[in-house]
C-alpha positions as CSV (number, residue, x, y, z in Angstrom):
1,X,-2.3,-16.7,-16.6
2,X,-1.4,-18.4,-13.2
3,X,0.6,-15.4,-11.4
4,X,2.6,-16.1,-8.9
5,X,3.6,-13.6,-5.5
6,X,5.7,-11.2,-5.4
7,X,8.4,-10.4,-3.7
8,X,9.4,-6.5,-2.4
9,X,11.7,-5.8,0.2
10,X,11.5,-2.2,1.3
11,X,13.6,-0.1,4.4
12,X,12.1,0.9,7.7
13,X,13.2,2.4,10.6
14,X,11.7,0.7,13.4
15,X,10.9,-2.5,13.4
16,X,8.0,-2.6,16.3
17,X,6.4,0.5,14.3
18,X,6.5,-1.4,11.1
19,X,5.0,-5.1,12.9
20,X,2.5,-2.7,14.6
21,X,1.7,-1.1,11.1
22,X,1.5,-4.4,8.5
23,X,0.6,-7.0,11.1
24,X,-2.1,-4.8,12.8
25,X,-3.7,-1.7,11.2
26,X,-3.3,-3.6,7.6
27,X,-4.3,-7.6,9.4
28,X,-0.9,-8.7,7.3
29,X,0.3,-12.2,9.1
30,X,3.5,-12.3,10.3
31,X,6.4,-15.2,8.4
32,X,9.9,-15.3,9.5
33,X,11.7,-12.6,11.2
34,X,14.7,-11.4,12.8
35,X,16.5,-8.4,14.8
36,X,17.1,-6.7,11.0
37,X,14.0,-7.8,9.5
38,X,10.0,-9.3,9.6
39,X,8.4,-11.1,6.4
40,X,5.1,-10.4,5.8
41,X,1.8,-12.0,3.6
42,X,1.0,-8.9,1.6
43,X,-2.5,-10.6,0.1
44,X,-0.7,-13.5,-0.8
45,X,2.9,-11.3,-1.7
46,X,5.8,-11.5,0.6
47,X,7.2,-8.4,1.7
48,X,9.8,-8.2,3.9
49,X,10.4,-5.0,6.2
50,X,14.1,-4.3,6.4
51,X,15.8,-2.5,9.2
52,X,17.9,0.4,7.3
53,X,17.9,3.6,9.9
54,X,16.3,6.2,9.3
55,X,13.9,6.8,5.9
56,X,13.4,10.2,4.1
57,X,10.7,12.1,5.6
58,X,7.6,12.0,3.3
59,X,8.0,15.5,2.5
60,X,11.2,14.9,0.3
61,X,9.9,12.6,-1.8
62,X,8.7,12.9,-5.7
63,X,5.1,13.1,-6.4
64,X,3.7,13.2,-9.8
65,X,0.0,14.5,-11.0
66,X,-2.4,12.1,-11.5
67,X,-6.0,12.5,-12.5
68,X,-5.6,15.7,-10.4
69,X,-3.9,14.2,-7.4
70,X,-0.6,14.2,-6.1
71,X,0.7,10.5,-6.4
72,X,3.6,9.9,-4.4
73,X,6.6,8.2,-6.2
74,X,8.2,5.3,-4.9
75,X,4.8,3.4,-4.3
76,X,3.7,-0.1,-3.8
77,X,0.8,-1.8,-3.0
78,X,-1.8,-4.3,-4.5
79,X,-5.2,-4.7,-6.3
80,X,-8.1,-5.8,-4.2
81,X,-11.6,-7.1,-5.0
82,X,-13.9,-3.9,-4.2
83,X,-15.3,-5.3,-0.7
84,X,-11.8,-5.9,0.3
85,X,-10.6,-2.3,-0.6
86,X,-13.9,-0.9,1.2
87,X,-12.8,-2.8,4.5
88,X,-9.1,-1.9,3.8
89,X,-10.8,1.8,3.6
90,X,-12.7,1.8,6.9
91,X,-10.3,-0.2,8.6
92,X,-7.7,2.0,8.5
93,X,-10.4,5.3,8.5
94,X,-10.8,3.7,12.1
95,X,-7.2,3.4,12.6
96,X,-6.9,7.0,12.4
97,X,-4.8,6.5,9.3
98,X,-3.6,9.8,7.2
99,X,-4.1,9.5,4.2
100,X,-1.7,11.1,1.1
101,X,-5.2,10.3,-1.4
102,X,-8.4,10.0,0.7
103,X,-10.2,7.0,-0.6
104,X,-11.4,7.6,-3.9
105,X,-12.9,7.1,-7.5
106,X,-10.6,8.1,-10.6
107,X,-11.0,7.9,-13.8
108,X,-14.4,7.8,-13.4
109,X,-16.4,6.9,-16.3
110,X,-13.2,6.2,-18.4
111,X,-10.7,3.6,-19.4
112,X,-9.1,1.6,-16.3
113,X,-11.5,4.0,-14.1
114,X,-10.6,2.6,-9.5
115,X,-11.1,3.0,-6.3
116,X,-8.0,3.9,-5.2
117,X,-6.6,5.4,-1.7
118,X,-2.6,6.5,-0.6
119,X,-1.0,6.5,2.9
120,X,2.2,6.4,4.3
121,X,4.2,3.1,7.1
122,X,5.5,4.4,9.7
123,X,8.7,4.7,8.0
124,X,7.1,7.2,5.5
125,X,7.3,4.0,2.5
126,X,3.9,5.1,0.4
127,X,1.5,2.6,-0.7
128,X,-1.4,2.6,-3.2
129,X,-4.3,0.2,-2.3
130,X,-6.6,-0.2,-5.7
131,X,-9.6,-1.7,-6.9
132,X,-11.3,-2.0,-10.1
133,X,-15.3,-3.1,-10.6
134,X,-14.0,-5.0,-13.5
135,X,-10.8,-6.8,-13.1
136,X,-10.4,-6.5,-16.9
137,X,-9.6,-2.4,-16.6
138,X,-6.3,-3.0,-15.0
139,X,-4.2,-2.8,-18.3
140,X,-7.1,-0.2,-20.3
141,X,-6.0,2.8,-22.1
């Protein structure tokens, strides 16, 4: 299967936070932007930041149990190759990034077991970054 980018366009509620945020703590290049809005390349997905006031405060938003940890719900994010989710990891450990999940293994030793790791933009929009050994796991039960 050929699979082609995405496309997510999310709210934020400063525009220099968020261009501070995806085009230098996460190294996401910059497309076209304007007073309301900034494309990014999200690993090859285009996400486009969206001035929209101010966003709920991460405190008010869901979270559901997962494996033991609080997930928060909305997410997005993407699935790296395991060296890239280990810089993505110590790149923003540097950063002084807080995370919602500290990097970590789940699952481990079962179906679909990753590396995964939870943090919030400066608008409070969560994102999962995940990785699996074996591409193959994504979809395992």
């Amino acid at each position: 299967m050929n699979l082609r980018p995405f496309h997510l366009a999310f709210p934020v509620h400063d525009l220099a936070a968020a261009r501070a945020f995806y085009g230098g703590t996460l190294g996401c290049s910059e497309g076209r932007s304007s007073a309301e809005w900034i494309d990014f390349d999200f690993y090859g997905h285009q996400i486009v930041a969206h001035l929209a006031g101010e966003a709920g405060e991460a405190g008010d938003r869901a979270a559901n149990a997962v494996d033991g940890h609080d997930v928060p719900v909305p997410h997005f994010g993407v699935v790296l190759t395991m060296p890239q989710w280990e810089a993505l990891a110590e790149r923003l450990r540097a950063a002084g990034t807080v995370f919602a999940m500290e990097p970590t293994v789940r699952f481990k030793g079962q179906p679909g077991e990753q590396a995964t790791m939870f943090f919030r933009d400066p608008s409070g929009n969560a994102l999962e970054m995940k990785a699996f050994a074996d591409d193959s796991a994504l979809f395992a039960t």
